[in-house]
Backbone as JSON, one array per atom type, in Angstrom:
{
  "sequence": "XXXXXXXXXXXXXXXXXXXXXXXXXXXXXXXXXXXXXXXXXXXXXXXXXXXXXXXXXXXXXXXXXXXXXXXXXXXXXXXXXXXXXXXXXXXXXXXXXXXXXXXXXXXXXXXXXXXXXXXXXXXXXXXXXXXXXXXXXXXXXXXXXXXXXXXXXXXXXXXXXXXXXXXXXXXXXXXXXXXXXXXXXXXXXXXXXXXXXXXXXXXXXXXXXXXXXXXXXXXXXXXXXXXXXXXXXXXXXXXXXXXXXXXXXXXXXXXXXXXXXXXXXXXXXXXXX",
  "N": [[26.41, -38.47, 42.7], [25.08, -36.57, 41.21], [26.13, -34.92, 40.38], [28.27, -35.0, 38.93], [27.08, -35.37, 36.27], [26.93, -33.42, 33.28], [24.2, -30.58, 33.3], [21.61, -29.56, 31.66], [21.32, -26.69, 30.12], [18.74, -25.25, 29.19], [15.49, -26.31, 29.24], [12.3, -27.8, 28.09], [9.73, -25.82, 27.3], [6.85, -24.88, 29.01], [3.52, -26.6, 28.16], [1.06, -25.52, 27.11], [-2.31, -25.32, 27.28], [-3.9, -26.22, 24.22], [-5.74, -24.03, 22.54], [-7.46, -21.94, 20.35], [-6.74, -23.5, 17.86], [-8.85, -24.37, 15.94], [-11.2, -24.02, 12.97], [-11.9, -22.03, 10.21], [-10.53, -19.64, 10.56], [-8.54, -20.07, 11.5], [-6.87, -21.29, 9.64], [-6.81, -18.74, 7.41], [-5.11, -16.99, 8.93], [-2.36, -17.26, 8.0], [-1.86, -16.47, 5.79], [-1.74, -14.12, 4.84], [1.17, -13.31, 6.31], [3.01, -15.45, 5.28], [5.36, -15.12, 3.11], [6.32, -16.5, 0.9], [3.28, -17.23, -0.52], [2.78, -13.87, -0.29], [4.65, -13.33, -2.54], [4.56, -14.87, -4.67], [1.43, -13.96, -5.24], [2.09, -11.66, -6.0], [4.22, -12.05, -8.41], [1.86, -13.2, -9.89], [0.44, -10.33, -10.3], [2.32, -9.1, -11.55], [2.74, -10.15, -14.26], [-0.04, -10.08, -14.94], [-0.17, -7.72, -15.69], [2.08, -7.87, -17.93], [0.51, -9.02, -19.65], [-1.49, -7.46, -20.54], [0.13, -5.45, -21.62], [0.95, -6.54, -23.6], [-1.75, -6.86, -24.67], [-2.87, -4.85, -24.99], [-0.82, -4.1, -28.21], [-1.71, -4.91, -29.67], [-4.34, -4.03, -30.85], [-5.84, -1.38, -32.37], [-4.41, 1.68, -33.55], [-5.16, 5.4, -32.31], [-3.63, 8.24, -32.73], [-3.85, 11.4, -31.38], [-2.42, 14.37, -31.81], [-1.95, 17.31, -30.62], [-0.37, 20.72, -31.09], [0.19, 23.96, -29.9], [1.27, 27.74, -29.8], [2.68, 30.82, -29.58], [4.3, 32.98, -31.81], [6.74, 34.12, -34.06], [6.63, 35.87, -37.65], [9.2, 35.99, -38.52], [11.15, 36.55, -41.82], [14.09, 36.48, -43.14], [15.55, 39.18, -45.31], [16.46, 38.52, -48.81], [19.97, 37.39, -49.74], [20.9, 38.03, -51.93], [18.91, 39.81, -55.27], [17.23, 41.36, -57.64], [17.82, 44.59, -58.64], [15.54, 45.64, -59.79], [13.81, 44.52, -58.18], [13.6, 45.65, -55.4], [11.62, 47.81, -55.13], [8.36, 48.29, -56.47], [7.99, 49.05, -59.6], [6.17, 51.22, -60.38], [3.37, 52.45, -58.2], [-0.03, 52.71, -57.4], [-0.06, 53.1, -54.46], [1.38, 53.28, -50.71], [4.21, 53.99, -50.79], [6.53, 50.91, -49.59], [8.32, 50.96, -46.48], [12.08, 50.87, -46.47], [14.27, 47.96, -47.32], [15.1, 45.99, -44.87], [19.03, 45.31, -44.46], [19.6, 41.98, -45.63], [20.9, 39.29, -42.79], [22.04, 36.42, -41.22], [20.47, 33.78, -39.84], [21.24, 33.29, -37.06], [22.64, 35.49, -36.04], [23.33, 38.04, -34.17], [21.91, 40.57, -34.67], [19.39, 38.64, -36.45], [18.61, 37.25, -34.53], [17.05, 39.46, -32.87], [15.62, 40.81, -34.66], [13.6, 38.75, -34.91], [12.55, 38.52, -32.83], [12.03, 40.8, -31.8], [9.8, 41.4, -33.47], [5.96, 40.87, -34.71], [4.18, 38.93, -33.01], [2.34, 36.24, -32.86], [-0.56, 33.82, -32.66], [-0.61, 30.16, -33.41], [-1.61, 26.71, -33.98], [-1.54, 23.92, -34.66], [-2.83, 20.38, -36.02], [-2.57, 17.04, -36.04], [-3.23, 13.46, -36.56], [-2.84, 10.05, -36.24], [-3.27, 7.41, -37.18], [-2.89, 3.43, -36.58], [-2.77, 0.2, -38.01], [-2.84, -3.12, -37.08], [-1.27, -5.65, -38.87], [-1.45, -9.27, -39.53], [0.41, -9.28, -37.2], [2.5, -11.56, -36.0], [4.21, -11.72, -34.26], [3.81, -10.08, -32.15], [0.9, -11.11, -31.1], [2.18, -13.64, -30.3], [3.88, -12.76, -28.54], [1.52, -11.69, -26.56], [-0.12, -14.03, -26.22], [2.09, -15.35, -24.91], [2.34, -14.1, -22.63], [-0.14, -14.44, -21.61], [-0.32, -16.96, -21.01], [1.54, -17.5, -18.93], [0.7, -15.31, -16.95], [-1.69, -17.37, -16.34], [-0.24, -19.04, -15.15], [0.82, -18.02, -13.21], [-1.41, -17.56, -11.52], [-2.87, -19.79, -11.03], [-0.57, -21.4, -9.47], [-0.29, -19.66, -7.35], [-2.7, -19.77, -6.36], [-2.82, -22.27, -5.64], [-0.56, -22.94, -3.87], [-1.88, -21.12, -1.67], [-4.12, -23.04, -0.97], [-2.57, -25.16, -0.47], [-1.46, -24.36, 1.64], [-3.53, -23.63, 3.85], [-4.05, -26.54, 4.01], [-1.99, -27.78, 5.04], [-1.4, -26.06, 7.47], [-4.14, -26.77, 8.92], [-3.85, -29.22, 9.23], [-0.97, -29.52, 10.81], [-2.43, -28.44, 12.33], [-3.97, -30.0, 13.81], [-1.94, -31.95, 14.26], [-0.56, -31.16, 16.6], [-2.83, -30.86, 18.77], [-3.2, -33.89, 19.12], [-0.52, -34.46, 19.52], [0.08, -32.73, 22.11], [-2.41, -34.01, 23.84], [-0.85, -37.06, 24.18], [0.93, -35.26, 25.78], [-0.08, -34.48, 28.14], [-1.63, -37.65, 29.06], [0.96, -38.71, 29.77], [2.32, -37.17, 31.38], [0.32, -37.35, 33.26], [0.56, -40.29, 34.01], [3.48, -40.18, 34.7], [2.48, -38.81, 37.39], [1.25, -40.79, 38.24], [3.22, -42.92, 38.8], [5.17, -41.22, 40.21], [3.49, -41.39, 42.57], [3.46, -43.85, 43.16], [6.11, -44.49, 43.98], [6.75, -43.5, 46.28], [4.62, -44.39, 48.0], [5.89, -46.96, 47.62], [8.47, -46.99, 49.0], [7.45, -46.09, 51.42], [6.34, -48.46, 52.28], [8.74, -49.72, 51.92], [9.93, -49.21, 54.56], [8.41, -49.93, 56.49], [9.42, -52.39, 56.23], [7.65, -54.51, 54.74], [8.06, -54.54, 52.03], [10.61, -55.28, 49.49], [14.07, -54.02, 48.53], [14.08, -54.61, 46.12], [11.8, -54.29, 44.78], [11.45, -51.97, 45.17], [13.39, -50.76, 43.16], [12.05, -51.52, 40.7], [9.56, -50.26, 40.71], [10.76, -47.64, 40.86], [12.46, -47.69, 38.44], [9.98, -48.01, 36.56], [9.08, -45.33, 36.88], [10.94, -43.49, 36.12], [11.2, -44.9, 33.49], [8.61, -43.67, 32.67], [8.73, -40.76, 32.78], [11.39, -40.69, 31.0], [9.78, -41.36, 28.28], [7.6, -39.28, 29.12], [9.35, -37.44, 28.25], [10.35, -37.65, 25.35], [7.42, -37.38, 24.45], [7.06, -34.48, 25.17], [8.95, -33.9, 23.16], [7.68, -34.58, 20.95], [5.72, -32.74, 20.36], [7.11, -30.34, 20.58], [8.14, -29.93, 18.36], [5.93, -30.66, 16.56], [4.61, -28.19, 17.13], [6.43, -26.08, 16.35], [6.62, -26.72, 13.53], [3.93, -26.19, 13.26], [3.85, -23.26, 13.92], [5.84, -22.31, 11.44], [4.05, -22.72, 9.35], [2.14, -20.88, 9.88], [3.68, -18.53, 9.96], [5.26, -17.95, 12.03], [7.21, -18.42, 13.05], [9.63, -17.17, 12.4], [10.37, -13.99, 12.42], [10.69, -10.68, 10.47], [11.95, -7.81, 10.3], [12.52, -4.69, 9.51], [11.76, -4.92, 6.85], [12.55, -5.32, 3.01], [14.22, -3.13, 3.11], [17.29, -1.73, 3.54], [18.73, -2.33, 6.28], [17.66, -5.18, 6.44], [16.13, -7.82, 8.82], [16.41, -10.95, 10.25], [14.53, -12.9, 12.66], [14.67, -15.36, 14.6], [12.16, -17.27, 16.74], [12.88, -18.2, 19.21], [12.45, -18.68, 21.81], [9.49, -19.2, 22.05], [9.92, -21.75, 22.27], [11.76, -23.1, 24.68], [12.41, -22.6, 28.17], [14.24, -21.53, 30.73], [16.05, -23.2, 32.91], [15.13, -24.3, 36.13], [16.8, -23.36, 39.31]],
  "CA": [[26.54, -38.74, 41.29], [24.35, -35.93, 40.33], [27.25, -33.4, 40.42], [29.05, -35.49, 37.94], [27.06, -35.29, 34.82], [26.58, -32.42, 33.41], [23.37, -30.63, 33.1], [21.03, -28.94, 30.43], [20.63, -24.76, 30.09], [17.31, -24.36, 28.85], [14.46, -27.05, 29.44], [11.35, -27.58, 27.42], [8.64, -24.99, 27.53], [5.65, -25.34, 29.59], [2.41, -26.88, 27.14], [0.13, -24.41, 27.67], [-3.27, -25.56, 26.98], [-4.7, -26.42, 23.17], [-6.7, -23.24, 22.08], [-7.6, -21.56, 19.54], [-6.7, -24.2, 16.92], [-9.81, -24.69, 14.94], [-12.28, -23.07, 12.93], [-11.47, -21.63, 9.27], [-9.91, -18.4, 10.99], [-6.47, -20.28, 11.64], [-6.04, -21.21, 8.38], [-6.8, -17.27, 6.86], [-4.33, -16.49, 9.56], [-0.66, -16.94, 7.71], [-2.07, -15.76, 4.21], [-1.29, -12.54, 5.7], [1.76, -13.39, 6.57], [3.8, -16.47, 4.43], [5.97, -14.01, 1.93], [6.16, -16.9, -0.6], [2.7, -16.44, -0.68], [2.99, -12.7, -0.97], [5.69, -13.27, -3.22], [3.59, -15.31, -5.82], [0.78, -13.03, -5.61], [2.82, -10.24, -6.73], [4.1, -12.37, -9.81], [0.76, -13.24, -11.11], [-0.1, -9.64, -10.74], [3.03, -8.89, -12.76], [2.28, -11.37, -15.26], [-1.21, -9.45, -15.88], [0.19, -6.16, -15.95], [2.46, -7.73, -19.08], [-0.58, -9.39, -20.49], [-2.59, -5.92, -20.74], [1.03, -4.36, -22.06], [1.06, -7.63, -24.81], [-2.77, -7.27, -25.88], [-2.91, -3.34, -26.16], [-0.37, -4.23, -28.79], [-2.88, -5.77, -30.91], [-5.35, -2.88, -30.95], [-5.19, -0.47, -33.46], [-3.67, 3.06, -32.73], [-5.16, 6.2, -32.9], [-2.84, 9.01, -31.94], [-4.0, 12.67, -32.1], [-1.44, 15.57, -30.9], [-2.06, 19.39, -30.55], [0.38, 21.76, -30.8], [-0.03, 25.39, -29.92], [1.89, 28.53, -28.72], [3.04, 32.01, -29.98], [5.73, 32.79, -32.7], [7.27, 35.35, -34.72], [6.72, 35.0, -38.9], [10.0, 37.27, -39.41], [11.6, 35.96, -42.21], [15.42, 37.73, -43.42], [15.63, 39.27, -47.06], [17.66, 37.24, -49.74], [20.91, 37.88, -50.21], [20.87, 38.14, -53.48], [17.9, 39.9, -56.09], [17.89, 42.16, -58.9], [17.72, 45.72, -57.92], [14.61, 46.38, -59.89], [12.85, 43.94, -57.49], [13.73, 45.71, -54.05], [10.6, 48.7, -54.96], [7.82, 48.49, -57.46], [8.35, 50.47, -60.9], [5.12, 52.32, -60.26], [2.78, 51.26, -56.93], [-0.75, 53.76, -56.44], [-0.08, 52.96, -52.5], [2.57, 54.28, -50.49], [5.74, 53.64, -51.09], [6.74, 50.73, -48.43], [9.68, 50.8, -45.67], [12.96, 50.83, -47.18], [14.29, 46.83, -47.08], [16.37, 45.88, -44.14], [19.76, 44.66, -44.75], [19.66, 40.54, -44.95], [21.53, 38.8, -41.87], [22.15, 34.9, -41.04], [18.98, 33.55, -38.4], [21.65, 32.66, -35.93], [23.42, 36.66, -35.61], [22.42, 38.52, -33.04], [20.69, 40.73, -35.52], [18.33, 38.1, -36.68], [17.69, 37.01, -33.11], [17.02, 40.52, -32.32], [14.61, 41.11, -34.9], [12.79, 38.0, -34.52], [12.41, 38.49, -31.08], [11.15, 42.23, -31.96], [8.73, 41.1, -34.5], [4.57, 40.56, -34.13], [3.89, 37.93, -31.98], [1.09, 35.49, -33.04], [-0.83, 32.6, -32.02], [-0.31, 29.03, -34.09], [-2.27, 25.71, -33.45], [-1.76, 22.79, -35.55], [-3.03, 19.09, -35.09], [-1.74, 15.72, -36.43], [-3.99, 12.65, -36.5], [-2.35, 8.95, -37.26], [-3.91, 5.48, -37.39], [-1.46, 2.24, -37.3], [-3.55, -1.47, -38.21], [-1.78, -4.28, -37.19], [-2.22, -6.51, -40.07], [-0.34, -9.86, -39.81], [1.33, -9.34, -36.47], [2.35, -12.26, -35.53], [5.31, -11.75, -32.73], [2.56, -9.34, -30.97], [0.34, -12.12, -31.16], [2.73, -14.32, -29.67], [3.97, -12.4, -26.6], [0.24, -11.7, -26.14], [-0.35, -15.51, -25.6], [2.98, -16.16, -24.07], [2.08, -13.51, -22.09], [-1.15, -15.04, -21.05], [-0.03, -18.43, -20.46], [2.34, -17.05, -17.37], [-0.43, -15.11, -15.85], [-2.51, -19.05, -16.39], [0.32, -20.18, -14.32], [1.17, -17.66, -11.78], [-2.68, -17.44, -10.78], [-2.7, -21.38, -10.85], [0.81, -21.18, -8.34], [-0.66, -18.54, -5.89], [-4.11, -20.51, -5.52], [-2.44, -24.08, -5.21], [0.3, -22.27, -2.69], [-3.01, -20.98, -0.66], [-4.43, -23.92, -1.1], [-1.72, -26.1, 0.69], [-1.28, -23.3, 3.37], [-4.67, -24.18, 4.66], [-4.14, -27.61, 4.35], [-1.06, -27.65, 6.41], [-2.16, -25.61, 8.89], [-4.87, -28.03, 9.61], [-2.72, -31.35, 9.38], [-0.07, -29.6, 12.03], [-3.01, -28.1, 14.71], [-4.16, -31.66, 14.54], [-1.08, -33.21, 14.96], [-0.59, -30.21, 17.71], [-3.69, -31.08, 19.34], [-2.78, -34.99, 19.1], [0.42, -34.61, 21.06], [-0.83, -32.5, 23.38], [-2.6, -34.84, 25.06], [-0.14, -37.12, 24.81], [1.55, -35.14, 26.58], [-1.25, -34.75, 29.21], [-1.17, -38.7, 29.43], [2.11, -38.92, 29.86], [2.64, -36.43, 32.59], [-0.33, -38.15, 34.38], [1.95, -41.51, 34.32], [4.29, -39.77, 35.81], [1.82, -38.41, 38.76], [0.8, -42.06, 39.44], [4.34, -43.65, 39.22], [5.95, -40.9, 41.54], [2.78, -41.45, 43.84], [3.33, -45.41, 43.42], [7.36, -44.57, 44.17], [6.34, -43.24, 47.57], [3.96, -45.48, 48.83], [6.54, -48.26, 47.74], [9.51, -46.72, 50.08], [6.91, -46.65, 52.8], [6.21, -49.69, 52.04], [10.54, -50.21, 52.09], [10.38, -48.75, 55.92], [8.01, -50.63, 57.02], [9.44, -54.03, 55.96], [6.84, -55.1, 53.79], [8.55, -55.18, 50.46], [12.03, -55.59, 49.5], [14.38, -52.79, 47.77], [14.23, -54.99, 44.31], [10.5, -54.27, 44.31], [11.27, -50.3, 45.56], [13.87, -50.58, 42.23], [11.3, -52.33, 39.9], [8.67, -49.21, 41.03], [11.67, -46.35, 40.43], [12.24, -47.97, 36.96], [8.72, -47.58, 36.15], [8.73, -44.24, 37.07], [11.79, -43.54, 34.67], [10.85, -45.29, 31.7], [7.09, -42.72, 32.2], [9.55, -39.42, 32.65], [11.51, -40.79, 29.58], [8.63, -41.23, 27.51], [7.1, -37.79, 28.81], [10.68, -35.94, 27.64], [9.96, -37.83, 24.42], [6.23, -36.74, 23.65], [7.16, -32.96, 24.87], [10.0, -33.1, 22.07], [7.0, -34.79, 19.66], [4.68, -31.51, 20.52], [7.81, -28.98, 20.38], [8.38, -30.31, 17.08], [4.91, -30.2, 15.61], [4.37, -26.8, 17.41], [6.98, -25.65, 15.28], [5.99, -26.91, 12.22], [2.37, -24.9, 13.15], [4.39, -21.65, 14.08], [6.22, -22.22, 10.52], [2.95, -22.84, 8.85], [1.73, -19.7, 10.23], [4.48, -17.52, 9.85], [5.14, -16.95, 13.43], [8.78, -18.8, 13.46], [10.83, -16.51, 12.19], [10.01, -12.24, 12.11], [10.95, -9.88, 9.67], [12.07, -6.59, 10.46], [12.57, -4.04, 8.32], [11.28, -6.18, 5.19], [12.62, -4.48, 1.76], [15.29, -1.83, 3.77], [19.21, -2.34, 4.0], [18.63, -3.45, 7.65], [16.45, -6.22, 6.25], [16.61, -9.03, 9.28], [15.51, -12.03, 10.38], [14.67, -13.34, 14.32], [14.26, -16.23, 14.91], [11.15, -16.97, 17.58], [13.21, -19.06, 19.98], [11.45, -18.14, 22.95], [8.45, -20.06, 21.99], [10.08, -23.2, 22.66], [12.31, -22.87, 25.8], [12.02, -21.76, 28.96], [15.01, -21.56, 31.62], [15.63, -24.58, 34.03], [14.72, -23.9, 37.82], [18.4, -24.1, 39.9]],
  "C": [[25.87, -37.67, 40.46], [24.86, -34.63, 40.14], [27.72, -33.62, 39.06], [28.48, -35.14, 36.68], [26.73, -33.78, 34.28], [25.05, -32.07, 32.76], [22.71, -29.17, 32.23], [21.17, -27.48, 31.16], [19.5, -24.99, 30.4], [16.67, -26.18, 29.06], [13.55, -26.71, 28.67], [10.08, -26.76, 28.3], [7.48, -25.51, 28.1], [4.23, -25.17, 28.14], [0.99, -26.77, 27.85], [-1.16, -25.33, 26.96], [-3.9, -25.02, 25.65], [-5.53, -25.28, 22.66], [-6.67, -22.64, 20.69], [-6.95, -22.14, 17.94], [-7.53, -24.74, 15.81], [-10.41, -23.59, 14.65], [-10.95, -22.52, 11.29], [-10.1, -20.54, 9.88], [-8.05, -18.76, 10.95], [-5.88, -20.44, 10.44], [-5.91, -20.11, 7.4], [-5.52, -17.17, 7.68], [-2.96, -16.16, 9.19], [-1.01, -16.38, 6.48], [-1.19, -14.56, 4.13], [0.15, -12.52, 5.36], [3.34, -14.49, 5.93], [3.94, -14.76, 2.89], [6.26, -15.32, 0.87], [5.11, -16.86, -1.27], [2.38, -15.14, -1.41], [3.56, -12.69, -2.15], [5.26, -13.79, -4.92], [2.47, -14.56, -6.35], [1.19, -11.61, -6.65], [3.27, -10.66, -8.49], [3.01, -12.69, -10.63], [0.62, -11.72, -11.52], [0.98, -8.41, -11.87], [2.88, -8.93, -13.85], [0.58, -10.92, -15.95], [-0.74, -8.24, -16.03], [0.78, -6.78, -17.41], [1.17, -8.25, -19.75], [-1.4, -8.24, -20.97], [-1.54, -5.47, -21.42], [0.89, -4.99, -23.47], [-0.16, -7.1, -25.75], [-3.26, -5.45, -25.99], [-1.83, -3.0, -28.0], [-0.71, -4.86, -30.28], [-3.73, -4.92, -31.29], [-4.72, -2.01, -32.19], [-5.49, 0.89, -32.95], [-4.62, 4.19, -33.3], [-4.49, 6.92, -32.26], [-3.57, 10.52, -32.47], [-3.52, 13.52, -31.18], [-1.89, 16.79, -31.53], [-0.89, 19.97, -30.19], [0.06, 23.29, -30.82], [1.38, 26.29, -29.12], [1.97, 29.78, -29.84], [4.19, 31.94, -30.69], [5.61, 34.13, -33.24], [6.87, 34.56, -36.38], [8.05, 35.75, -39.75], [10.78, 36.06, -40.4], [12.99, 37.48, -42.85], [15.28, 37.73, -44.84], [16.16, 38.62, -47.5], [18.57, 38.3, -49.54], [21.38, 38.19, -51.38], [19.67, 38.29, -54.69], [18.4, 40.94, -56.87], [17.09, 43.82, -58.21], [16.07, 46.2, -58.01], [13.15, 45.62, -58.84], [12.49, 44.75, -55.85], [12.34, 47.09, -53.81], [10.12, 48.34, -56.58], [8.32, 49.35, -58.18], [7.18, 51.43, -60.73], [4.06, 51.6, -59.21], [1.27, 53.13, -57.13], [-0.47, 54.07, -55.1], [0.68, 53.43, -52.28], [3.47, 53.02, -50.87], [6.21, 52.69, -49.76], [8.14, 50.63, -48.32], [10.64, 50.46, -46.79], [13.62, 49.08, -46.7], [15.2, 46.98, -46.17], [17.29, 44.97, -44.86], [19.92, 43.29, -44.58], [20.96, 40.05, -43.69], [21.47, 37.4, -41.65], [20.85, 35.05, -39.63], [19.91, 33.65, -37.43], [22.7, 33.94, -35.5], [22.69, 37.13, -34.4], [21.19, 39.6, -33.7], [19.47, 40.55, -35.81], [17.81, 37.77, -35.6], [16.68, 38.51, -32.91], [15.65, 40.87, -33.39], [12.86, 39.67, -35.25], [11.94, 38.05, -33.54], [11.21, 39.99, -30.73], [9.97, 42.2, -32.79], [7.48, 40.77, -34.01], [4.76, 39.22, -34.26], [2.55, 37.16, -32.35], [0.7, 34.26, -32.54], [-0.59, 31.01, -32.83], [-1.01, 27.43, -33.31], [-1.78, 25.48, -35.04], [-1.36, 21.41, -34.9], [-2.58, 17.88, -36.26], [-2.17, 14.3, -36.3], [-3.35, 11.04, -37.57], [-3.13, 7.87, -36.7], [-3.09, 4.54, -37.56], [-3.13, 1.1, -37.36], [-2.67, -2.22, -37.93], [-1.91, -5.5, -37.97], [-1.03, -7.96, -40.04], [0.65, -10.3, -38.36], [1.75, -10.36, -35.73], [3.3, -12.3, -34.36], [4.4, -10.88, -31.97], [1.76, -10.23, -30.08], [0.96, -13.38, -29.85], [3.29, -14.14, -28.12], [2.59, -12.11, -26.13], [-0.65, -13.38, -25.3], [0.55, -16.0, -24.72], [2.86, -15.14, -22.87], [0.96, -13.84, -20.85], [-1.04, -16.47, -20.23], [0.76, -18.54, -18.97], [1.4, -16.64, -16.66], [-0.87, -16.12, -15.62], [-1.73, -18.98, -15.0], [0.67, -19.89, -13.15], [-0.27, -17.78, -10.97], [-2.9, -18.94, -10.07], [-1.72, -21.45, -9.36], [-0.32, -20.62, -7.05], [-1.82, -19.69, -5.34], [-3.84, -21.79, -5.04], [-1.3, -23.84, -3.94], [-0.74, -21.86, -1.64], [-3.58, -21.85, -0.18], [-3.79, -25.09, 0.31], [-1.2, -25.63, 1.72], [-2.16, -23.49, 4.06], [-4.85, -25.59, 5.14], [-2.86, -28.19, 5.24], [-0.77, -27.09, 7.29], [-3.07, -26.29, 9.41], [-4.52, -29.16, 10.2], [-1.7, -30.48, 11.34], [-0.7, -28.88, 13.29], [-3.38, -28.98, 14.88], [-3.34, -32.07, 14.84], [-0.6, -32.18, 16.46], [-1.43, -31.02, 19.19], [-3.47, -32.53, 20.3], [-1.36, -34.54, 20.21], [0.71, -33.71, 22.2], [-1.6, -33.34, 24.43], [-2.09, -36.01, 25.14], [0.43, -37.1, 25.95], [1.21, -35.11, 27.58], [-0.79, -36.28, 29.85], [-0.01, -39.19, 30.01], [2.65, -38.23, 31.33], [1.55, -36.86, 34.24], [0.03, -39.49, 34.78], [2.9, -41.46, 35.18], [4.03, -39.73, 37.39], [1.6, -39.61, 39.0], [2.29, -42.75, 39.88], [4.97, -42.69, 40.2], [4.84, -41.24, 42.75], [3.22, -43.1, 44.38], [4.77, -45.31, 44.49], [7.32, -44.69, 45.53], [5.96, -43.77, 48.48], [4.95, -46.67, 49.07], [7.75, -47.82, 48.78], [8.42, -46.11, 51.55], [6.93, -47.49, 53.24], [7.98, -50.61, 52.72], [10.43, -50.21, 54.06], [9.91, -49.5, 56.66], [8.46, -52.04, 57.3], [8.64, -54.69, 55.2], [7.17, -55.53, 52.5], [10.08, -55.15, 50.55], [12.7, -54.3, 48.1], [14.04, -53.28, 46.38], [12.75, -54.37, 43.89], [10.31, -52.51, 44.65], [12.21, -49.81, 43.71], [12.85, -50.87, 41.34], [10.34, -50.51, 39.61], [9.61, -48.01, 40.4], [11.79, -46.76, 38.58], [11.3, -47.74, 35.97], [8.43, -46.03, 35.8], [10.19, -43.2, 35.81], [11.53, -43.92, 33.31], [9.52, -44.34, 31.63], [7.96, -41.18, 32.13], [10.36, -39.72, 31.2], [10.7, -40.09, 28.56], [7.62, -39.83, 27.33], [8.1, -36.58, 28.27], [10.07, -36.49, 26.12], [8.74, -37.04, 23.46], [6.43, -35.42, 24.05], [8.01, -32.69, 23.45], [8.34, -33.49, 20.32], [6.05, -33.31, 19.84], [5.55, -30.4, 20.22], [7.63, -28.97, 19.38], [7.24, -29.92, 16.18], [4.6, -29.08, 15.89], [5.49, -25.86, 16.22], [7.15, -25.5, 14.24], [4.73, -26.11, 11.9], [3.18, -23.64, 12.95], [5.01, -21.28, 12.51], [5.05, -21.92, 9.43], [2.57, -21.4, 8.37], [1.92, -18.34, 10.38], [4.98, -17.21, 10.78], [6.28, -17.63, 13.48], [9.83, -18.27, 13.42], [9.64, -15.01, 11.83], [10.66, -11.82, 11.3], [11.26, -8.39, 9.83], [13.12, -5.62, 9.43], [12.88, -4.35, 6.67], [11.51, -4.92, 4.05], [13.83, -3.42, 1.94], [16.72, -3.0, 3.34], [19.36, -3.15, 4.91], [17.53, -4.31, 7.9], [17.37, -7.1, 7.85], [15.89, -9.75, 10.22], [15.2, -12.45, 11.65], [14.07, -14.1, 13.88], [13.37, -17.08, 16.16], [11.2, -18.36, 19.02], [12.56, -19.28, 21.53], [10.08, -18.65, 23.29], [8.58, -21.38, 22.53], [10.96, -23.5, 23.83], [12.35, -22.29, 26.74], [13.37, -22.07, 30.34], [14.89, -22.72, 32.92], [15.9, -23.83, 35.45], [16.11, -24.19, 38.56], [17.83, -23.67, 41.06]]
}
């Protein structure tokens, strides 16, 4: 009959012995690691970056710019004066240069003698002041500004908060059906020992098969019961590993070939043929 039904792949994982479950350290341990977490952190520290952008907005400005560099001061004759202007009527000094012919700034000409002209140095500075007198939409994203940081800081610490406290709750309940499962598997060891003795017992003549069935039954309903409390320990083990971050991996977090594994391997282990 034991051809007939058919039977499981994978079998539950061997329950390795209880360690390293206590002690602050486990609950630091997923901080690290929980990206909603991360993920909150990052918005509070958003959320103060706009708060600092909001309340410099309130301040009052001073701005002061320098400009410097080298220039030309050529400027082009008019196009148009009265003749007796183009040389004094009588000068002691010499007599200066004869006027060049005017040209538009943008000929090649005027480039050309721009370009050829003394070269000087030029600094000048520029000093403004704003007040914000009144501002009240400044004002307002400044507070509404503030009130988000309140809430992301609030978030992150109450999200930390209940990461520690359910990491605790599921290595106790860990712990808890763990031995269980212990119990359970030592049930087993007495009912297959009882099974044994009782089909000695069968050979001998001493008891009767109903009381070799009665004994096998026993020993079934404790194998039951121990498939049972392994699935109650997979279960809360998984809920820890979730806790803790360790259920699912992340590889290449933020890339194109973001992707996800899932940490199946923890909980199954190949059945013996």
């Amino acid at each position: 009959a034991a051809g007939v039904w058919p039977a499981v792949a994978d079998g539950f994982a061997e329950v390795a012995p209880v360690t390293g479950l206590q002690g602050g350290a486990l609950a630091d341990t997923p901080l690290a690691r929980r990206l909603d977490l991360r993920g909150a952190e990052r918005q509070a520290s958003a959320s103060a970056a706009l708060t600092a952008g909001a309340s410099a907005d309130l301040r009052r400005k001073f701005d002061l710019s320098l400009t410097g560099g080298m220039g030309t001061r050529y400027e082009s004759p008019f196009f148009r004066y009265f003749e007796d202007e183009r040389f004094p009527i009588y000068s002691d000094f010499q007599t200066p240069d004869p006027i060049k012919s005017p040209v538009r700034w943008y000929s090649p000409t005027g480039i050309y003698r721009s370009l050829t002209g003394r070269w000087a140095p030029f600094v000048s500075a520029q000093f403004r002041v704003e007040f914000p007198l009144g501002n009240n939409a400044a004002e307002g994203r400044f507070a509404q500004s503030q009130a988000t940081e309140r809430q992301g800081r609030i978030r992150a610490a109450d999200l930390r908060r209940t990461i520690r406290a359910s990491v605790e709750n599921a290595a106790e309940s860990v712990r808890t059906a763990a031995r269980v499962v212990a119990e359970r598997q030592a049930a087993v060891g007495r009912s297959a020992e009882a099974l044994a003795g009782a089909l000695e017992q069968l050979r001998a003549g001493e008891i009767t098969v109903i009381d070799v069935l009665t004994t096998e039954e026993a020993l079934t309903n404790d194998k039951v019961a121990l498939v049972r409390a392994q699935l109650v320990y997979h279960s809360t083990m998984a809920r820890l590993r979730y806790e803790t971050g360790d259920l699912v991996t992340w590889e290449g977090e933020g890339t194109a070939n973001e992707r996800v594994t899932f940490a199946t391997s923890l909980f199954t282990v190949p059945v013996a043929r």
